[in-house]
C-alpha positions as a Markdown table, in Angstrom:
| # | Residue | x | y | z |
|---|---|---|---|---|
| 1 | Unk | -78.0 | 47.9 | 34.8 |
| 2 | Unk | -75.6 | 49.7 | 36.8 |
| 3 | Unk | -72.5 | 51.2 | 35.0 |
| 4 | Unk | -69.3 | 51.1 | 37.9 |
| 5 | Unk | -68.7 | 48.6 | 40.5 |
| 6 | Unk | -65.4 | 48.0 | 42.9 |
| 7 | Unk | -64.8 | 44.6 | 40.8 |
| 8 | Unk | -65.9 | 43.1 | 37.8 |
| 9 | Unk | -65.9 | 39.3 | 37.1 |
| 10 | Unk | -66.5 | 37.5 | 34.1 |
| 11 | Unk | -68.0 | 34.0 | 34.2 |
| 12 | Unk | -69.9 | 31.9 | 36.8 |
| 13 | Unk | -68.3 | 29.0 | 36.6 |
| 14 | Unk | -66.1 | 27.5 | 39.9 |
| 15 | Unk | -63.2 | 30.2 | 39.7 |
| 16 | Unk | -65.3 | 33.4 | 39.0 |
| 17 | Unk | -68.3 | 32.9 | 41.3 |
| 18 | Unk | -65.6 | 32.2 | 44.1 |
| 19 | Unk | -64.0 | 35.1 | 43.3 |
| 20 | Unk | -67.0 | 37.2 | 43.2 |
| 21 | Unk | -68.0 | 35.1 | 47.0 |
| 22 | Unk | -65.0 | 36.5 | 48.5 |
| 23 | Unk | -65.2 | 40.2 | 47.0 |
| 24 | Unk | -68.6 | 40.7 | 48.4 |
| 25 | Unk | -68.4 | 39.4 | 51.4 |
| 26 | Unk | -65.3 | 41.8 | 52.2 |
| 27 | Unk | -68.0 | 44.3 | 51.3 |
| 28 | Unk | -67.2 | 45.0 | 47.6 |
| 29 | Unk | -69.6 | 45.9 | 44.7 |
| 30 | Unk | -68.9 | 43.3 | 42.5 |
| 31 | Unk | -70.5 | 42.3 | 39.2 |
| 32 | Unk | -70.6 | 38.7 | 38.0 |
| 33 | Unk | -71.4 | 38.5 | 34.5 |
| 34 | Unk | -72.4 | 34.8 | 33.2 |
| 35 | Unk | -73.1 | 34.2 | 29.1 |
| 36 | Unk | -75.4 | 31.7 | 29.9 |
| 37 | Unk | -79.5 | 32.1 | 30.8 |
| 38 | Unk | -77.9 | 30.5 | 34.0 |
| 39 | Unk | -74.8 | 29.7 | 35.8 |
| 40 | Unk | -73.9 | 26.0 | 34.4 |
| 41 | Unk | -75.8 | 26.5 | 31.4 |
| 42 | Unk | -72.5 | 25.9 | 29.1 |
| 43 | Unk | -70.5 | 23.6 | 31.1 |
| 44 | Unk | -69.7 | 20.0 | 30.3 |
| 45 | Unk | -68.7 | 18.2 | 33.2 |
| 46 | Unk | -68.4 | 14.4 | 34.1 |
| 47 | Unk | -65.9 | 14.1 | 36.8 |
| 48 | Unk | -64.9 | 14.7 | 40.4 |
| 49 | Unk | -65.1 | 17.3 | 42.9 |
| 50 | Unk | -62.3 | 17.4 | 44.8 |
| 51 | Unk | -62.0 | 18.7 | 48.2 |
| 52 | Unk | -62.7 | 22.8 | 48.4 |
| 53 | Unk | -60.2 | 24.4 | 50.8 |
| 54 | Unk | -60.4 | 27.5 | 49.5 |
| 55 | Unk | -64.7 | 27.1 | 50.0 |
| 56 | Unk | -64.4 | 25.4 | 53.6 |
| 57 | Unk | -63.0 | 29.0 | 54.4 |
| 58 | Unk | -66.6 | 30.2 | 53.5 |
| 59 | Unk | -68.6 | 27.0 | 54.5 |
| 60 | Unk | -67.3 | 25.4 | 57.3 |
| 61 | Unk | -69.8 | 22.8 | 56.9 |
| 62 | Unk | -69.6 | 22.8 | 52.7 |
| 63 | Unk | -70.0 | 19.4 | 52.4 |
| 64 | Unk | -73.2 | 19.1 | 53.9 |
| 65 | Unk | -74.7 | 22.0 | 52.3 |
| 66 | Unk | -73.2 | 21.8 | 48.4 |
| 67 | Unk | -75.3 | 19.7 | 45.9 |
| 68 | Unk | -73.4 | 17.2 | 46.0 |
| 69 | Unk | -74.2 | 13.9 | 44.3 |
| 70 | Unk | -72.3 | 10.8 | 45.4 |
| 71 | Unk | -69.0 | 10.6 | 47.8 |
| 72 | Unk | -66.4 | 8.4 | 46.0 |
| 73 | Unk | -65.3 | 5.1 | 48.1 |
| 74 | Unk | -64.4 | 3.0 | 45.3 |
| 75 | Unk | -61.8 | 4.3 | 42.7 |
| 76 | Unk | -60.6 | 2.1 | 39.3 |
| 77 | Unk | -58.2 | 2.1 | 36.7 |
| 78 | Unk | -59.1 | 0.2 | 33.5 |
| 79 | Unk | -57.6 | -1.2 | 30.6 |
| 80 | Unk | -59.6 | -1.9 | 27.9 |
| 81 | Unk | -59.2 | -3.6 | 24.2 |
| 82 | Unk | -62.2 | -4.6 | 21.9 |
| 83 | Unk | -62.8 | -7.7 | 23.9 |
| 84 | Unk | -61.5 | -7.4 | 27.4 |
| 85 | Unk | -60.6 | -5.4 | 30.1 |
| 86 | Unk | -57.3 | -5.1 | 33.2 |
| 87 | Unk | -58.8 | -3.8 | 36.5 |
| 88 | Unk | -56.7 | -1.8 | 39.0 |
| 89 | Unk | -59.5 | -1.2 | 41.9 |
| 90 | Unk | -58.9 | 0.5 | 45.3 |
| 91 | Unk | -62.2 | 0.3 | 47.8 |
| 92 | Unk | -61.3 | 1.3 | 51.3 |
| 93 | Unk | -64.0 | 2.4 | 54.5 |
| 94 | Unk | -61.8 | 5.2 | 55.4 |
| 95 | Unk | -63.4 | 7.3 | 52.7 |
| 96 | Unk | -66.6 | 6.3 | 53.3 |
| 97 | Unk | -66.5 | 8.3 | 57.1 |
| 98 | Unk | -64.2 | 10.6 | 55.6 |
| 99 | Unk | -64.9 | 11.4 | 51.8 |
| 100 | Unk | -61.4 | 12.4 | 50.8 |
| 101 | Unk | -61.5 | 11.2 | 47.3 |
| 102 | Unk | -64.2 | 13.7 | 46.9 |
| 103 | Unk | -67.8 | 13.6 | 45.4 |
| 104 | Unk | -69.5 | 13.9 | 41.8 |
| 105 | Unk | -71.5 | 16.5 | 40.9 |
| 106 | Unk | -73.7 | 17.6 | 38.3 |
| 107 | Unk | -72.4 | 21.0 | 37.3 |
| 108 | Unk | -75.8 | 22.7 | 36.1 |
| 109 | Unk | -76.3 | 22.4 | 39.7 |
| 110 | Unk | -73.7 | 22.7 | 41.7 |
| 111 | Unk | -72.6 | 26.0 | 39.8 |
| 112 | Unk | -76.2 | 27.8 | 40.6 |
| 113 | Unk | -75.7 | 27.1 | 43.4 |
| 114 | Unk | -72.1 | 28.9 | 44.4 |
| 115 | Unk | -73.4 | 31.9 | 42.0 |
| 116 | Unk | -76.4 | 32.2 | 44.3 |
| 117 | Unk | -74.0 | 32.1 | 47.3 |
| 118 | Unk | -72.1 | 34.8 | 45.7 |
| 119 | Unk | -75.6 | 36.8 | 45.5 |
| 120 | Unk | -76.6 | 36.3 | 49.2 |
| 121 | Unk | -73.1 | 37.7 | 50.0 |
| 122 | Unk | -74.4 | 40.7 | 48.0 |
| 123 | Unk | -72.6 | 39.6 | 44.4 |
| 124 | Unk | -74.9 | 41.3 | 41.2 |
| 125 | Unk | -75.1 | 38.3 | 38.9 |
| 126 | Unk | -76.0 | 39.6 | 35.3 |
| 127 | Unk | -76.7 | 36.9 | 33.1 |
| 128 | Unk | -76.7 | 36.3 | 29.0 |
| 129 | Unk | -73.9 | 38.7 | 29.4 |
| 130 | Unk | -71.0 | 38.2 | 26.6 |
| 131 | Unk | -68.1 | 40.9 | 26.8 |
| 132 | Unk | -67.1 | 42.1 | 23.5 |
| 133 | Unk | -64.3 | 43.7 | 24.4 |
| 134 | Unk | -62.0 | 45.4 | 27.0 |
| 135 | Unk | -62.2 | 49.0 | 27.8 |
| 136 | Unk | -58.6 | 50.7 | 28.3 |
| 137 | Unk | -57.4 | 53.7 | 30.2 |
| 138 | Unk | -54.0 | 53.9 | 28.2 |
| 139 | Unk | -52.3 | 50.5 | 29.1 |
| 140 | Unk | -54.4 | 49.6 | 32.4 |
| 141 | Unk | -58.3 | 47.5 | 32.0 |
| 142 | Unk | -60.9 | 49.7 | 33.5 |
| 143 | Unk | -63.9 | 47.9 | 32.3 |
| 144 | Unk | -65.4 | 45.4 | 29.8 |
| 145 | Unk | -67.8 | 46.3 | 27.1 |
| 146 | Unk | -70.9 | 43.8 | 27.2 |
| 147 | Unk | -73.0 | 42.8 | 24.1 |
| 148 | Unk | -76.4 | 44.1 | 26.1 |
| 149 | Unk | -78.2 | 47.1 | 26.9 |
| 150 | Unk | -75.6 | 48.8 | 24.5 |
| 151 | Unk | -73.4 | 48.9 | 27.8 |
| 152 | Unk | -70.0 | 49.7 | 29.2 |
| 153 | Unk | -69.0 | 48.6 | 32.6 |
| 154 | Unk | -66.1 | 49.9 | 34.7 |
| 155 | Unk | -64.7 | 48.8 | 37.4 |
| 156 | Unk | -60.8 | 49.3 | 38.8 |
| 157 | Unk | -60.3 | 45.4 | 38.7 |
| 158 | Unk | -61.5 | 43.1 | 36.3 |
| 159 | Unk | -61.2 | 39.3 | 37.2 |
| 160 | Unk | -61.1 | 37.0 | 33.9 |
| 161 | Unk | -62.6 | 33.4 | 34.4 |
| 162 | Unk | -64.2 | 32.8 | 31.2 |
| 163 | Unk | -62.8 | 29.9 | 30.6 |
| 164 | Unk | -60.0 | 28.2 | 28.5 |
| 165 | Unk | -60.4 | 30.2 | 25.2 |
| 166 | Unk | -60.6 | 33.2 | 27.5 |
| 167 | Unk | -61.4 | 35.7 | 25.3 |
| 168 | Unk | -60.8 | 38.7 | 28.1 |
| 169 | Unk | -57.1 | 37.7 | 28.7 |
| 170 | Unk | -56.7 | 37.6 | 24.8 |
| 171 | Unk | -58.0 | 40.9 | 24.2 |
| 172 | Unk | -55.9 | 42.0 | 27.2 |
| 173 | Unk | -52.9 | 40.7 | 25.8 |
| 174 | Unk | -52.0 | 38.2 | 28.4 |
| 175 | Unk | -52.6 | 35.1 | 26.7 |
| 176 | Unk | -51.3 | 33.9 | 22.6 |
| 177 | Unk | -54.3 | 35.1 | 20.0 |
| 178 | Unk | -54.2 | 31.6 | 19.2 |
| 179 | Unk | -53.8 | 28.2 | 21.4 |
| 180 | Unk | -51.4 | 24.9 | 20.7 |
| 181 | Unk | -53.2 | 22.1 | 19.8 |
| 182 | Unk | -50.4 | 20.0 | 21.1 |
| 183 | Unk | -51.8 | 21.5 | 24.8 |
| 184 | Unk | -55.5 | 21.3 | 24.8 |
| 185 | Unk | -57.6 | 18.3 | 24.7 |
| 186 | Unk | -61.7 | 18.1 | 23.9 |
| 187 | Unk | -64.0 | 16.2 | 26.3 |
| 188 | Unk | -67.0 | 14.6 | 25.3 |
| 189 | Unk | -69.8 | 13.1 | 27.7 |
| 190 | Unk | -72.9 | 11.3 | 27.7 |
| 191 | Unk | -75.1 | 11.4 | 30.7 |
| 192 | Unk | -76.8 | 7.8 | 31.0 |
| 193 | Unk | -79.9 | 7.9 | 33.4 |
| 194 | Unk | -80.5 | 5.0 | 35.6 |
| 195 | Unk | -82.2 | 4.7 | 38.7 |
| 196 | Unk | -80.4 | 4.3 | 41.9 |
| 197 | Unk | -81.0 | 1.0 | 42.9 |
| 198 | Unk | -79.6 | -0.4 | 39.7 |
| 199 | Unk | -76.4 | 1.9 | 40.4 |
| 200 | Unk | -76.1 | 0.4 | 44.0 |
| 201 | Unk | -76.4 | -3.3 | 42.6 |
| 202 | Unk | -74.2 | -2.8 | 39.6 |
| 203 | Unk | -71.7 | -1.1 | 41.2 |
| 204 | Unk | -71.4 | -2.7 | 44.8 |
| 205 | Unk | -72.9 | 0.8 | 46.4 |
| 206 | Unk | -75.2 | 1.8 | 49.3 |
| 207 | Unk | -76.1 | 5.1 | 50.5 |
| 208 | Unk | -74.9 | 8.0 | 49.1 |
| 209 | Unk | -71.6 | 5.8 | 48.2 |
| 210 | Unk | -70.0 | 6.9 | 44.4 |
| 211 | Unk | -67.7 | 4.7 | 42.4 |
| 212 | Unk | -65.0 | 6.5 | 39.5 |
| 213 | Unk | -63.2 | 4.8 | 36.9 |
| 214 | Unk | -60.5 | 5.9 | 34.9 |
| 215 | Unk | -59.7 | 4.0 | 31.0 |
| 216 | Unk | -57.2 | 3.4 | 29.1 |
| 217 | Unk | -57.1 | 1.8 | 25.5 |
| 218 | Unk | -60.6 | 3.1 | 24.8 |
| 219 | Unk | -59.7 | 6.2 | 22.6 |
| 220 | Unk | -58.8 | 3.6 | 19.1 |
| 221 | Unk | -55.7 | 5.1 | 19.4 |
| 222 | Unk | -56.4 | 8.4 | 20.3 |
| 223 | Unk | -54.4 | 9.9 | 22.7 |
| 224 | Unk | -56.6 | 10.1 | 26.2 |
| 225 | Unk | -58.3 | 8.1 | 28.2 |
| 226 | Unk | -62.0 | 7.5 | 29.3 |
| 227 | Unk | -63.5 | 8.2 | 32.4 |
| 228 | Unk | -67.7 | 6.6 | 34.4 |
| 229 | Unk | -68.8 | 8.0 | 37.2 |
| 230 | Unk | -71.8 | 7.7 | 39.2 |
| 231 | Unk | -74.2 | 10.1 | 40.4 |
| 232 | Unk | -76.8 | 9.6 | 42.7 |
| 233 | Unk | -79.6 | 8.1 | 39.3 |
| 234 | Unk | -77.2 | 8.6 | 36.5 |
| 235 | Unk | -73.8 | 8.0 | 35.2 |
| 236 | Unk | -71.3 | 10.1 | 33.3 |
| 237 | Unk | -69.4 | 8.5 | 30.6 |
| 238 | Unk | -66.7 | 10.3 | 28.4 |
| 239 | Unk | -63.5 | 10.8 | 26.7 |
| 240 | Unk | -60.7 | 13.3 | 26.9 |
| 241 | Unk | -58.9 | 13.4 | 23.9 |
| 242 | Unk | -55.6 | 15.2 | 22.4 |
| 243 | Unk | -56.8 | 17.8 | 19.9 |
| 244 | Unk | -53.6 | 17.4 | 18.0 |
| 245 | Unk | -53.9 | 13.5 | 17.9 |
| 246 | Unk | -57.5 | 13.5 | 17.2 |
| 247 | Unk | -57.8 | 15.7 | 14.6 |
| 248 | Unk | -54.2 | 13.6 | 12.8 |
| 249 | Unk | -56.6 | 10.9 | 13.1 |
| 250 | Unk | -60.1 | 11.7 | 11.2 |
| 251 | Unk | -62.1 | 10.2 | 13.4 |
| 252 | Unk | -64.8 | 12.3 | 15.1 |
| 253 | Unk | -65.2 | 12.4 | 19.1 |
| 254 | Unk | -69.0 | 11.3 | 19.0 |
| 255 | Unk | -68.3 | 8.4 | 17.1 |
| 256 | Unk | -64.8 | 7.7 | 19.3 |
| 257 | Unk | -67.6 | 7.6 | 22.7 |
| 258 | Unk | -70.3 | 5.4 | 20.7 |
| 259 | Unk | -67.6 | 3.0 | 20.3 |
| 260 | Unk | -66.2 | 3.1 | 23.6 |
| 261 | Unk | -70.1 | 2.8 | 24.9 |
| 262 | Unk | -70.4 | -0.5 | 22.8 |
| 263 | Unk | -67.6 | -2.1 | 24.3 |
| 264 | Unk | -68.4 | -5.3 | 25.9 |
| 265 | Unk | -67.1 | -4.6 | 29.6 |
| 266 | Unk | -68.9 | -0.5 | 29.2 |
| 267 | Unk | -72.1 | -2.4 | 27.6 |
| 268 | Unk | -72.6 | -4.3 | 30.5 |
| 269 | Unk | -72.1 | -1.6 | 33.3 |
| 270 | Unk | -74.7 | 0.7 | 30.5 |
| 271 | Unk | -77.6 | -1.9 | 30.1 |
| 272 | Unk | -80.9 | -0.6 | 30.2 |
| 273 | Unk | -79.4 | 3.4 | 30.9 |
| 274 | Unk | -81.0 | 6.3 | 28.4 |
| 275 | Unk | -79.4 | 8.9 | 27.2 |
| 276 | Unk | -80.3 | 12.1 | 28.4 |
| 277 | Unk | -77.4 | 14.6 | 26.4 |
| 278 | Unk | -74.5 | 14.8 | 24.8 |
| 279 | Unk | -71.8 | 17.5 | 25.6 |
| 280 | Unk | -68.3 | 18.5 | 24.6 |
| 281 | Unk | -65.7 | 20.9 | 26.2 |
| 282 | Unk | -62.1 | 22.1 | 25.7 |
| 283 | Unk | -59.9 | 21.1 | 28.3 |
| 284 | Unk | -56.3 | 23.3 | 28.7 |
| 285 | Unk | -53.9 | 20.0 | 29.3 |
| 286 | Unk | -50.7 | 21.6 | 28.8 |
| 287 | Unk | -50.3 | 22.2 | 32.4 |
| 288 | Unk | -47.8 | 24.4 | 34.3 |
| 289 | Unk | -46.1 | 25.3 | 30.7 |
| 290 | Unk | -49.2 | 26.1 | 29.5 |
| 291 | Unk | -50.1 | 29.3 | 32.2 |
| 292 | Unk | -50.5 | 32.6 | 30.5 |
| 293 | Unk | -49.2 | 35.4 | 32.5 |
| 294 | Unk | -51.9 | 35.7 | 35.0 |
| 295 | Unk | -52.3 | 39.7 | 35.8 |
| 296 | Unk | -51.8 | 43.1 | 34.4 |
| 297 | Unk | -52.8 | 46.5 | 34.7 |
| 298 | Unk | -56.1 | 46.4 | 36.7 |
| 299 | Unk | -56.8 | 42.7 | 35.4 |
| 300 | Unk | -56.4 | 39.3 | 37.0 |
| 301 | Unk | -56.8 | 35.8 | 35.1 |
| 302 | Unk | -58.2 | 32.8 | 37.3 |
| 303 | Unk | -59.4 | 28.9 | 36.6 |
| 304 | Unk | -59.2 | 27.7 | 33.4 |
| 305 | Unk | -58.6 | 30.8 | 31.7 |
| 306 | Unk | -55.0 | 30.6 | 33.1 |
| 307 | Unk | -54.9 | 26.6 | 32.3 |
| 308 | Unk | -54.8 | 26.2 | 35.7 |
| 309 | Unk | -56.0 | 22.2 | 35.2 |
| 310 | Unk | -53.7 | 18.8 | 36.4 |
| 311 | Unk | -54.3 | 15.9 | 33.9 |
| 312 | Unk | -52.0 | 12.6 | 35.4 |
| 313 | Unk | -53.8 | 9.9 | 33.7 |
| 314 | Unk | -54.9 | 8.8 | 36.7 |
| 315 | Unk | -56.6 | 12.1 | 38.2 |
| 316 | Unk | -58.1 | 15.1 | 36.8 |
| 317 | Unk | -58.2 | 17.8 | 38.7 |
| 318 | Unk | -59.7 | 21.4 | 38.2 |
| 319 | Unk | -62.4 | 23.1 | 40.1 |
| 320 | Unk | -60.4 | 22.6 | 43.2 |
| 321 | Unk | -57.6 | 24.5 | 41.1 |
| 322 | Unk | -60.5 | 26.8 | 39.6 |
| 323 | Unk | -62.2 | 27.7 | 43.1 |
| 324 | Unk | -58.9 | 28.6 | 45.3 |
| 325 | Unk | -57.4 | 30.3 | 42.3 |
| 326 | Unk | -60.7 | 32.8 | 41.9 |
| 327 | Unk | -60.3 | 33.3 | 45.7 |
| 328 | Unk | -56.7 | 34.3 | 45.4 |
| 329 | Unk | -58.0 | 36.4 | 43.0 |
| 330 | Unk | -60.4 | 38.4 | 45.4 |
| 331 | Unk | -58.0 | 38.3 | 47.6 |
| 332 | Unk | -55.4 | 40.8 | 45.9 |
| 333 | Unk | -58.4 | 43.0 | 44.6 |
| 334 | Unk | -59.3 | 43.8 | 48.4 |
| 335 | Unk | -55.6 | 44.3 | 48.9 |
| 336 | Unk | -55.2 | 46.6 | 46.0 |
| 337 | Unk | -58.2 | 48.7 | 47.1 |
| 338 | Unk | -56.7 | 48.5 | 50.5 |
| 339 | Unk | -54.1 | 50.2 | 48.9 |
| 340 | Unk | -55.8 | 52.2 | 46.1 |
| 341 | Unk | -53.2 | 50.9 | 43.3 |
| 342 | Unk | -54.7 | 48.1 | 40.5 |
| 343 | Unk | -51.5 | 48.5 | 38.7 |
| 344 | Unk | -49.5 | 45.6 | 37.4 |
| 345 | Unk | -47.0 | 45.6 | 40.0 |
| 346 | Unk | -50.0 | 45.9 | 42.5 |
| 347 | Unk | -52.0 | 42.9 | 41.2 |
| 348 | Unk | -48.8 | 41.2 | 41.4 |
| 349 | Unk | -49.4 | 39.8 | 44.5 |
| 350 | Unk | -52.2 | 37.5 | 43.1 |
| 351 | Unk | -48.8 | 35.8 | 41.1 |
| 352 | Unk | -47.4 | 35.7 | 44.3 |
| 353 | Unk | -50.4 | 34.2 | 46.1 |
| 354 | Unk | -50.6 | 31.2 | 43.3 |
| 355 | Unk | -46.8 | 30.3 | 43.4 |
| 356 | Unk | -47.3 | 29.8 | 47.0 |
| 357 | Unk | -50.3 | 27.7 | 47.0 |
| 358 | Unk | -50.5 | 24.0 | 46.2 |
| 359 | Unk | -52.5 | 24.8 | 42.8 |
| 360 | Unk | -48.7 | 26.2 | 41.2 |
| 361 | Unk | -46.8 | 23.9 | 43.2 |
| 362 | Unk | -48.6 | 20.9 | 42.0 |
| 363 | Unk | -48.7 | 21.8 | 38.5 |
| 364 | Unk | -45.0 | 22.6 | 38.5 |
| 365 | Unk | -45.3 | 18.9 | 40.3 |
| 366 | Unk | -46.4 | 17.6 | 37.4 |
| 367 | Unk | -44.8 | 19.8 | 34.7 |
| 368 | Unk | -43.5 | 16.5 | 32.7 |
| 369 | Unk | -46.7 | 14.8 | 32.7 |
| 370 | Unk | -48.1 | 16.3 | 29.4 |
| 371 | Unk | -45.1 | 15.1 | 27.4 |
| 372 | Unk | -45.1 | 11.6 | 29.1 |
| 373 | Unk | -48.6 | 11.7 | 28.0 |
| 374 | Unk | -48.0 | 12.3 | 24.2 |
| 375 | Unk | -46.5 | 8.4 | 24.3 |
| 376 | Unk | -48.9 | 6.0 | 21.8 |
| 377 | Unk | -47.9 | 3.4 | 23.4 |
| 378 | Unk | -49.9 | 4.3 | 26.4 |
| 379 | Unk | -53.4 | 4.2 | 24.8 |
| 380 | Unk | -53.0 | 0.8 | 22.6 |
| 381 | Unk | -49.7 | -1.4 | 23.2 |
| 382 | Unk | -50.0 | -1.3 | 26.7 |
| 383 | Unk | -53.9 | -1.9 | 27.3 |
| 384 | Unk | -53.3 | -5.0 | 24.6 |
| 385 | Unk | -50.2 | -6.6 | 26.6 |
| 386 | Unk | -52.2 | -6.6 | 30.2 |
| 387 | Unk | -55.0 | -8.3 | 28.7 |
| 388 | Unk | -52.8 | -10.5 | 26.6 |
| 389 | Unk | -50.8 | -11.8 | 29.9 |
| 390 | Unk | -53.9 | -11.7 | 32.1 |
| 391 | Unk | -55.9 | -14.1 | 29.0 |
| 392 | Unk | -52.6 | -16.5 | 28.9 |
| 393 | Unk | -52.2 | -16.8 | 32.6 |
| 394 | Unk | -56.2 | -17.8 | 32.6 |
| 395 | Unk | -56.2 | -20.0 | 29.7 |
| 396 | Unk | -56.6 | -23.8 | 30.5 |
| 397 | Unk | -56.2 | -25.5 | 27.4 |
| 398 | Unk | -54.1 | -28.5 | 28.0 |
| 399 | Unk | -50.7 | -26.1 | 26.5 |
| 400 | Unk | -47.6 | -26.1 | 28.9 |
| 401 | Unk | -47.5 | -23.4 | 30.7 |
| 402 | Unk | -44.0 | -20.6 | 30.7 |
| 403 | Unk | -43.2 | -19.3 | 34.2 |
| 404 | Unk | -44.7 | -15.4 | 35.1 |
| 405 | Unk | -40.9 | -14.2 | 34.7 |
| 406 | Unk | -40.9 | -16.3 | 31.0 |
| 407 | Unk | -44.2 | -14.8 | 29.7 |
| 408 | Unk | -44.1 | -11.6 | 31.0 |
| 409 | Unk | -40.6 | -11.0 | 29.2 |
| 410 | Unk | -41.5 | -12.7 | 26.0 |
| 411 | Unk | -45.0 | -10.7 | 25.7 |
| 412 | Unk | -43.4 | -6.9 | 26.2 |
| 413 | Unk | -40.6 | -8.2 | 23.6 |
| 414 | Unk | -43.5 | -8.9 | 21.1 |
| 415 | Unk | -46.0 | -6.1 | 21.9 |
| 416 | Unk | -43.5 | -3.5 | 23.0 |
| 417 | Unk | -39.9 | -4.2 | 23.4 |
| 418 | Unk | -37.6 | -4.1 | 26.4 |
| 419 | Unk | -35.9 | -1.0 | 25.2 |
| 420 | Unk | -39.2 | 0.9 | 24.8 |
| 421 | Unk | -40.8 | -0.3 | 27.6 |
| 422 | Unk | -37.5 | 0.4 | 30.0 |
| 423 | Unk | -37.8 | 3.8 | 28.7 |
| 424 | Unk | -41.8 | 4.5 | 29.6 |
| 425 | Unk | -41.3 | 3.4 | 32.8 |
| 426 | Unk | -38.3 | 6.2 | 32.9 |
| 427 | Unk | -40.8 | 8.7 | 31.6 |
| 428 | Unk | -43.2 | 7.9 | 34.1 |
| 429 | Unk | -41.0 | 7.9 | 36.8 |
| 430 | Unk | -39.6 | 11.0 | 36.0 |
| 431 | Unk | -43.2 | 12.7 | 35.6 |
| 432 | Unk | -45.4 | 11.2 | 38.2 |
């Protein structure tokens, strides 16, 4: 293996194999180095793609050439209890000529793919590559030490996107030794195969159409939320929990998805799948209070290694974050060869880059959502008083009925209370 290179980035995941794209196509030697056997090999995904603007610079035609599985025209929010669900859809043509609400993916895939793209561009993808450590000249990185072949490598930049427990940026110093359980979450995810057809029926699809759905009330009282999506002849199925609240409450995360897999409404829409695997995954939901500083001397820190990941409730959003955040990335190294300085105050101009793009502005967007998040009420009162009005208002059981204004009133006074509920809508007001 060869020992110096113009660049060195670390993991092949969305952020670092853009980052690596864009340094070798400006003609750098850059090494990606990937832990797994293969890009994709350790990630857990079940979720959307969003659109790539940072990748249409490199594709112009990405979307036709990605691996993408289905385009998403039909997008749901669901409330769930232990017997019955509240159903918020949105189904609209306009996506189906123009796929704005993205496509799924299946990450295995998708991420060989942008690492290959990276290699065609003249990238030097090393794989089963961990980094043990950080090599210093005085206070600036020039290199990482690599459990293989016994091996240093230098380079005057190194680009860290290994991820949320980043273990680059902690040994560099620019992120706490230890992370806040109050901001991270764990996902877990089953991949259900079943074959198209049943998909399109089930679901109301044809073609390459996709379907999402976001849940809430399907954690037991967990704080998070569920989320099903559709690929082209399976479906995803998960949770993304709290860490705090799901470790307070004893219960494991596999047993939390069984459950939420044997609920009536999710029974139905899983009939006749089979499991192909199970998966977990740390997810940095803190959001913008949660970014570690972000460069040093000759060191930059991209995706979700910076916690550079939106979770609203009703989206979650990273790779798009993940991808334009390793091309910033890129970006500064070429301009701090340009000028032969990979100092701090050089590599400053990647902070710069972020503040400026929509990935900082929308998590500063959104810098109250975490907190409204952390609200129990969310994740059981709320899913139990929409089903409770919706069964009332359906009931035909030779009762008298109250008026909508009557029953809505006297149900949030028993499941909620007006003060409580008067100050959740505040808190989401304030946050979304």
């Amino acid at each position: 293996m060869k020992r110096s290179f113009d660049a060195i980035v670390i993991g092949a995941g969305p952020a670092g194999s853009s980052a690596a794209l864009t340094l070798a196509k400006a003609g750098l030697d850059v090494a990606l180095l990937e832990r797994g056997t293969f890009p994709g090999e350790k990630n857990m995904f079940g979720g959307v793609l969003h659109r790539l603007t940072a990748l249409e610079e490199h594709f112009p035609d990405f979307w036709d050439q990605a691996p993408l599985e289905r385009h998403i025209v039909k997008k749901s929010l669901s409330f769930l209890t232990d017997e019955a669900s509240f159903n918020v859809n949105f189904d609209t043509q306009a996506s189906d000529r123009t796929p704005y609400n993205g496509y799924t993916v299946y990450r295995p895939r998708f991420d060989r793919w942008l690492a290959d793209e990276a290699v065609k561009a003249g990238a030097k993808l090393y794989c089963g590559c961990t980094v043990d450590d950080v090599i210093r000249d005085g206070a600036r990185i020039v290199g990482v030490k690599i459990m293989r072949d016994g091996g240093d490598l230098r380079a005057p930049v190194v680009i860290a996107a290994d991820g949320v427990l980043s273990f680059t940026a902690k040994k560099a110093g620019l992120r706490r030794p230890s992370f806040d359980p109050a901001q991270m979450a764990v996902g877990v995810k089953a991949l259900i195969d079943l074959p198209k057809e049943v998909i399109d029926e089930r679901f109301g699809l044809v073609r390459d159409q996709g379907a999402s759905n976001e849940l809430v009330g399907c954690t037991q009282g967990v704080r998070g939320g569920g989320f099903l999506y559709t690929n082209y002849d399976s479906l995803s199925l998960g949770l993304v929990m709290h860490l705090g609240s799901l470790s307070e409450s004893g219960k494991t995360p596999y047993d939390l998805l069984n459950g939420f897999m044997e609920q009536p409404q999710m029974a139905k829409l899983l009939k006749g799948g089979k499991l192909l695997e199970y998966s977990a995954h740390l997810v940095p939901e803190g959001g913008y209070d949660m970014v570690p500083e972000t460069y040093g001397d000759g060191i930059l820190v991209a995706g979700d290694a910076a916690a550079l990941c939106i979770v609203t409730g009703l989206n979650l959003e990273g790779i798009n974050l993940a991808t334009h955040s390793g091309m910033l990335a890129a970006k500064a190294t070429i301009e701090a060869h340009e000028r032969k300085d990979f100092s701090k105050r050089s590599l400053a101009t990647y902070k710069k880059m972020l503040d400026a793009s929509y990935v900082m502005q929308d998590l500063k967007l959104y810098r109250r959502t975490p907190h409204m998040l952390h609200n129990d009420r969310i994740y059981t009162a709320y899913p139990d008083l929409l089903c409770g009005i919706m069964d009332e208002i359906y009931r035909i059981d030779g009762t008298p009925k109250d008026t909508m204004t009557r029953l809505l009133m006297r149900t949030v006074k028993e499941k909620i209370g007006l003060k409580n509920m008067l100050a959740d809508v505040y808190s989401g007001w304030r946050a979304l």
